[in-house]
C-alpha positions in Angstrom: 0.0 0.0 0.0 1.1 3.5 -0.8 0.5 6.2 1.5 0.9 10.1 0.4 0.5 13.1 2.6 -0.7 16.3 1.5 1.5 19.5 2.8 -1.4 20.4 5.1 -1.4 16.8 6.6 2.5 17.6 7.0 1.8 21.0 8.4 -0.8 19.4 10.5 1.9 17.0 12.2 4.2 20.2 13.2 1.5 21.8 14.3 1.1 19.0 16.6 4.7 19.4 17.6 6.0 16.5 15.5 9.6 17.4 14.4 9.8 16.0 10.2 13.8 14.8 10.6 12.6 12.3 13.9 9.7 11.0 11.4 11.0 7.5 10.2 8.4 4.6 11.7 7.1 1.3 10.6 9.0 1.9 7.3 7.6 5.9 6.5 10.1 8.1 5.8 9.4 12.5 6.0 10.5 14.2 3.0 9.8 17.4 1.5 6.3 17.4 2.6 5.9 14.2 1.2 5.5 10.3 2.8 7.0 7.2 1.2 7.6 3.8 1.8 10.7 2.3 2.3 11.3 -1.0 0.4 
């Protein structure tokens, strides 16, 4: 399954207090606003 993240979804997370660079679990990985899985 492939998951993408709008910018808002990302600006939602920060706004939650969710710092994008300790993002990384279950396999997602934080980039540029966007979410991707990891092989």
């Amino acid at each position: 399954m492939l998951l993408t993240a709008s910018v808002g979804e990302m600006a939602h997370l920060a706004g939650m207090g969710v710092p994008f660079k300790r993002i990384n679990l279950g396999g997602l990985h934080y980039s540029s606003g966007k979410k991707e899985m990891l092989p």
